[in-house]
N, C-alpha and C positions, 0 to 999 in steps of 0.2 A: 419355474416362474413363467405368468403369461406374460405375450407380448405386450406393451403399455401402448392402447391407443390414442394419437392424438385430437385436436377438436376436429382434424380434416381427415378424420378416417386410416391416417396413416400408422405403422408400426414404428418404435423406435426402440424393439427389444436385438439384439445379436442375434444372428441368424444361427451361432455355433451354437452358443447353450439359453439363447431367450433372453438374457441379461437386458435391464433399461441400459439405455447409453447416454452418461454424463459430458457426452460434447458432440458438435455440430451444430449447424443452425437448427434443429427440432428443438434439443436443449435450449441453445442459447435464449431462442425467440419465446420459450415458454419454460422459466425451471421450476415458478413454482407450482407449475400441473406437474413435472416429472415428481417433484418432492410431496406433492398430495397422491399420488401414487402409490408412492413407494412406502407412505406411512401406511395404506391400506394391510401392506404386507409386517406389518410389524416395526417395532424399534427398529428394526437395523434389516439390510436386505441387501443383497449382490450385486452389485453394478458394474457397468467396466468404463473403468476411469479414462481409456485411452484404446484403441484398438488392440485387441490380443490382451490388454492388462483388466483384471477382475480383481476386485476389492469389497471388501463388506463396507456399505457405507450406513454410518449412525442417525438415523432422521429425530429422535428424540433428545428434547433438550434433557431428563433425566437421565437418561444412556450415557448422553456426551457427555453429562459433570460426572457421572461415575466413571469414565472409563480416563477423563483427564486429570482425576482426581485419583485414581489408582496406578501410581507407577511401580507395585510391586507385580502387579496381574498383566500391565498393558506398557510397554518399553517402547522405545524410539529410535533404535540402535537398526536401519535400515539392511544391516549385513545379512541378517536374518530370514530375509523376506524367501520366501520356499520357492514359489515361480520365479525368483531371478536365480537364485543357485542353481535349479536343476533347467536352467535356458529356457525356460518358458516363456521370458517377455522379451520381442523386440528388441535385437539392439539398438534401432535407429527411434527407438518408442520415446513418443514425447513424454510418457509419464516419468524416462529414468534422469532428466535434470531436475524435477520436480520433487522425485522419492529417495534419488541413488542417494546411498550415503556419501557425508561431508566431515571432517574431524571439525565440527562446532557443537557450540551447547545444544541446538538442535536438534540434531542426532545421537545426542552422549546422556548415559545414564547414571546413576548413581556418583560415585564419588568423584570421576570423570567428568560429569554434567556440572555437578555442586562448584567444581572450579572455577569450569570457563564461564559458568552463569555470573559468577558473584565480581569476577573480574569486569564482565560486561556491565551488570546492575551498578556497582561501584563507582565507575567511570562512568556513568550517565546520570547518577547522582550528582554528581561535580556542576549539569548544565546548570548554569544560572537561568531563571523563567523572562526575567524580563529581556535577558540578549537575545535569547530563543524568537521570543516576540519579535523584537528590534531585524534580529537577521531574518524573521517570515516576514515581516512588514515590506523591508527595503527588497528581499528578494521580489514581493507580487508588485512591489513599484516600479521597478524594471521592465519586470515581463508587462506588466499593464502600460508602459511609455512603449513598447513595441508593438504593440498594434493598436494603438491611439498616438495619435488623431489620423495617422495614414492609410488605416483600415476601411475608412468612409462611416465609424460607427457600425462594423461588424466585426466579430470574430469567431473562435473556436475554442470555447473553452479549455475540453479536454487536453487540444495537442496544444496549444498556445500558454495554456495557464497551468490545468493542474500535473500537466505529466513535468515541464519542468522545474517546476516551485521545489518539491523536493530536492530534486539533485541538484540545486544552486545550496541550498540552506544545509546540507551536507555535507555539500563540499567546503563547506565554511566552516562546520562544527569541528570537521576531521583536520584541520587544520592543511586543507590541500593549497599550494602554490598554485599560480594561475596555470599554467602548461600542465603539471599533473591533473586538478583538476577538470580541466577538458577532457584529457584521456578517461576519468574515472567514471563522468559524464557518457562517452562516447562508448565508454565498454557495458556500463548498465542500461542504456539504452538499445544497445544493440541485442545484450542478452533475452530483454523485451519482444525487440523486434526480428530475434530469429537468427542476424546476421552473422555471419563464419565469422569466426576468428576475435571475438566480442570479450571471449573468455578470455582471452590470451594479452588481449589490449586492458583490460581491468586487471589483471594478475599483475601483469609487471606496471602498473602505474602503481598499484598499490605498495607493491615490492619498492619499487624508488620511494615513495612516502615513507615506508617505513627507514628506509636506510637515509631520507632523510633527518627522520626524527631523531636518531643516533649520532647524527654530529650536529645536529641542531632541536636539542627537545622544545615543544612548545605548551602553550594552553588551550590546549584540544584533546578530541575523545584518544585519538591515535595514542598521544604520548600518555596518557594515563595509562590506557590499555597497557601499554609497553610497559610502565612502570611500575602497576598492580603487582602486590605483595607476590601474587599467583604465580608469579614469574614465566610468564609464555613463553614461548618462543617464535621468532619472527613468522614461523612457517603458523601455528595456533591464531598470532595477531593476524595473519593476512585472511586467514579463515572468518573469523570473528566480524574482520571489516567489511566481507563480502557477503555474511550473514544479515549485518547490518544494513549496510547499502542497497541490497538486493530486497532482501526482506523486508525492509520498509517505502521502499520508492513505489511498489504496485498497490499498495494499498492504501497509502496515504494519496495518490493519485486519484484512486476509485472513491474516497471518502469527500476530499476537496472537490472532486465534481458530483457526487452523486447530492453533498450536501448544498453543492451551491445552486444547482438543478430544482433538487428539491424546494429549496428555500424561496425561487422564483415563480414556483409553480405556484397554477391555481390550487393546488390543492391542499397548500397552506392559508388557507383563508382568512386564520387569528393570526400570523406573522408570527411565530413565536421566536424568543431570544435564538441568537446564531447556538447559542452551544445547545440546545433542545435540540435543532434541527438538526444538528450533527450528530445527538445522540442518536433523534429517529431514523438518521440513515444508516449508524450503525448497527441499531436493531432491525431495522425490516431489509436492507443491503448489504449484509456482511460483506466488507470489500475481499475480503480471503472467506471463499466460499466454501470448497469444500479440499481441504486439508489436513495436516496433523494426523498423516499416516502413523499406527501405532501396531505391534505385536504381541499378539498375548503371550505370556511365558508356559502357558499351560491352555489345553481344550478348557471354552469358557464358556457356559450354556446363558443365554440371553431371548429370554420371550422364546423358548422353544427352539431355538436355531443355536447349534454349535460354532462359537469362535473359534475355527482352528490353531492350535498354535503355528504362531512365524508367518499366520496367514495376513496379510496386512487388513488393518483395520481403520478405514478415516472419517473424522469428523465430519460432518454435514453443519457447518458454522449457520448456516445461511436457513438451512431447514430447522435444525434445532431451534433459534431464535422465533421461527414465527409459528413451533412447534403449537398449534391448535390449544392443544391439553393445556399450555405455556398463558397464550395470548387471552385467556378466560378472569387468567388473577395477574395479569403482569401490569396491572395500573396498582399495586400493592408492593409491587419488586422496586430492588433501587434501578435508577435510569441505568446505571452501571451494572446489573447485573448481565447484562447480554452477555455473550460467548465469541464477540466478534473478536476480539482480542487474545482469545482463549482462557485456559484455568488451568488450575494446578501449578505443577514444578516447572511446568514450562509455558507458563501465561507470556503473553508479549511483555518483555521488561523495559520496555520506550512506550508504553500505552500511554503514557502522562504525557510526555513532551510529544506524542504522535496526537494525542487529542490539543491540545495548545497549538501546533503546527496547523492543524484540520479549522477550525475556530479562528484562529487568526488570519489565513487565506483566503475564507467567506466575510470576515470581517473586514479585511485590507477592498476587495474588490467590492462591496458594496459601500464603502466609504466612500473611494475613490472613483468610481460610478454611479453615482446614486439615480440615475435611471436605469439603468442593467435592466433588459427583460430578455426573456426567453422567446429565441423567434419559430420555435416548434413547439406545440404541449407537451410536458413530461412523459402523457401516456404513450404517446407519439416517439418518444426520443425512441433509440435502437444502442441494444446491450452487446458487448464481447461474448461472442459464441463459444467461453472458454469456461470447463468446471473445476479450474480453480479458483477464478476470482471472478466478484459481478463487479462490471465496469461498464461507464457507458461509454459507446464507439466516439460520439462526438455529441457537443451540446454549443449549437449555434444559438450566438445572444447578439440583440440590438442596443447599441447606447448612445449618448452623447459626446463627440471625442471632443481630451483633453489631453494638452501637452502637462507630461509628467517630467518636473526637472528635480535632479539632487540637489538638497542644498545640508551643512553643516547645523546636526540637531543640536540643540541648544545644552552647554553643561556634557558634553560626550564628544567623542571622538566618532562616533558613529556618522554616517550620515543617512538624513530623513527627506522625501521628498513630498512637495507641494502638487496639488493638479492646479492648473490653470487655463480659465475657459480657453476653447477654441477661439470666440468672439464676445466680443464684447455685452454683456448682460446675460451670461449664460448660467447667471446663478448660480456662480460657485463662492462661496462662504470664506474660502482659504485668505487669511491675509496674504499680499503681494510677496512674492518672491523679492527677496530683500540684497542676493548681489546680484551685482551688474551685467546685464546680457552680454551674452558673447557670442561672437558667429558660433551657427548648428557646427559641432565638430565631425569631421569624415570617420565614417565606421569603422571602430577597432578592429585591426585583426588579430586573430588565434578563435577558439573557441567557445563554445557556451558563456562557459565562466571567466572567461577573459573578461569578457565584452564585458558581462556584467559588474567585474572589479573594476574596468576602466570609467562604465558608468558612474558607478557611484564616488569616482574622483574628479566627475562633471569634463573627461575627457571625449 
């Protein structure tokens, strides 16, 4: 393969064997020139996912439904992989928290797979849509009461809103205590951001959650999991929890900002309904970019190129979706046909409550800000220079600030909160806040989720 030049003249192929390179700022700042590239070379082409690591990567969306769509030909069973057996990749390689095998449905095939899947799906059958709602609501009212009105009418989307909406409303689903909680918070955020010992602080939170649940079952995902016919075992449930938590927090993050971004931009000129907009950032932004490492069981010949077996093979989510050949009849496809989610035996089995989550975030903040604007153009914002997931770095917005307080939603035990102008005549719509003010209370201490459980008991 030749090198891939970029628009300034530069190379962005390995210098060992010519390979394009799916990370760095060349990547980051332009993926879909490396993905118009790489379809010149065929459905599928060699890339190196990570320094020293090379993978075949899928640029077409027919390729990707067949190969995610074939689990007798294409397995997910990481042990397999031929460069990690005979030491060919890095041990310090950021590709092996990414690929390395894990005992979840992720990694598991056949009747293995069929287990710990149906336990998962099961248990997530169980959420009720409108708590789901109610707990995304009152989580973005929290975070939206923390930087308003003391912001001065500025914030940061990404790190202020979408990164931690999920991990509150998860921590809620799972049934975490306020102390646990925070650690569960603390260890998936650090997994995120790199930090030592992130793994170790999420293991054993999880671990006490679970050993929770066993002198205290509840109604939540955890103790479903535990109690599914499947009968797991705590070490399966801890797995499963961190498949879940981890695997949905980056990408539900990337979706709630790339769709509230978008939805700001000029570039939506007709305004379309929030769930449109979320669908169009899951098709042209696949938040999980390029992913869904798979190995063939056998040599697979594909447009001329051999799939080796055990050779790892991954999905190009992000290039498939705006696969050309694709983008000519896709005003014909259902809105839901994208691939951001995945397909086959191991499609995302929270896509439903991950898209209600995504929807109701964009929904909750332009409710409760109804001037929200975008103080940079979209084309303008700047993406994570990372090829696994397209995320934006940050998305600075201007608004109107308003004190957000909890108050007790009517018929529920929940609680729901009102915005209320800054000043007086500030056109907000809300009837008054109906109890009685009470001095600002001194900030809770403990963690993320503390605070936010304290809040919403107007402490």
């Amino acid at each position: 393969m030749q090198q891939h030049s970029s628009a300034d003249g530069e190379t962005t192929g390995c210098p060992a064997h010519n390979n394009v390179q799916l990370f760095g700022p060349d990547f980051g700042s332009d993926p879909e020139g490396h993905y118009a590239y790489l379809r010149t070379l065929g459905p599928s082409a060699p890339v190196d996912i990570a320094p020293g690591v090379e993978v075949e990567l899928i640029t077409s969306y027919d390729a990707s439904l067949h190969i995610l769509q074939n689990p007798v030909s294409f397995v997910r069973d990481s042990r397999r992989w031929n460069a990690l057996n005979e030491g060919r990749v890095p041990a310090d390689s950021p590709a092996l928290p990414m690929m390395g095998y894990r005992p979840n449905a992720l990694f598991s095939d056949g009747a293995a797979h069929a287990r710990l899947r149906q336990a998962v799906t099961d248990s997530l059958a169980t959420v009720n849509e409108m708590q789901l709602v109610r707990q995304t609501q009152q989580s973005a009212d929290y975070l939206i009461s923390q930087f308003s009105p003391g912001s001065h009418g500025q914030a940061e989307l990404m790190a202020d809103y979408a990164m931690p909406l999920p991990l509150l409303v998860f921590s809620d689903l799972f049934g975490c205590p306020p102390e646990i909680g925070d650690r569960v918070i603390t260890g998936i955020s650090g997994i995120f951001e790199g930090t030592p010992g992130a793994d170790e602080i999420l293991g054993g939170a999880l671990s006490e959650l679970i050993a929770l649940k066993h002198r205290s079952p509840g109604q939540d995902l955890t103790t479903r999991l535990m109690q599914h016919s499947a009968n797991l075992t705590d070490e399966e449930v801890l797995h499963q929890l961190v498949t879940l938590l981890s695997g949905g927090t980056a990408p539900l993050t990337a979706v709630i900002g790339t769709s509230s971004a978008l939805y700001l931009s000029d570039e939506q000129q007709a305004k379309l309904p929030v769930e449109d907009a979320t669908a169009q950032a899951l098709w042209n932004y696949a938040p999980i970019a390029n992913y869904a490492a798979h190995y063939p069981t056998h040599d697979v010949e594909l447009a001329g190129r051999t799939l080796r077996a055990n050779d790892p093979v991954l999905i190009s989510f992000a290039a498939a979706n705006t696969d050309p050949k694709l983008t000519e009849h896709r005003e014909q496809l259902s809105a839901k046909a994208h691939l951001a989610f995945g397909a086959g035996p191991h499609a995302c089995p929270a896509k439903d409550p991950a898209f209600i989550i995504s929807v109701t975030a964009v929904e909750s903040l332009l409710n409760r800000l109804p001037d929200i604007e975008l103080r940079v153009p979209f084309k303008e914002l700047n993406w994570v220079p990372a090829p696994w997931s397209r995320s934006l770095a940050a998305i600075p917005v201007g608004f109107t600030p308003r004190v957000m307080k909890p108050m007790a939603a009517p018929g529920s035990g929940a609680s729901a909160t009102q915005p209320v102008p800054k000043a007086a005549g500030g056109g907000e719509r809300s009837r008054p806040v109906s109890h009685a003010a009470r001095p600002a209370p001194s900030q809770p201490k403990g963690g993320l989720f503390s605070r936010f459980l304290a809040w919403t008991r107007g402490e």
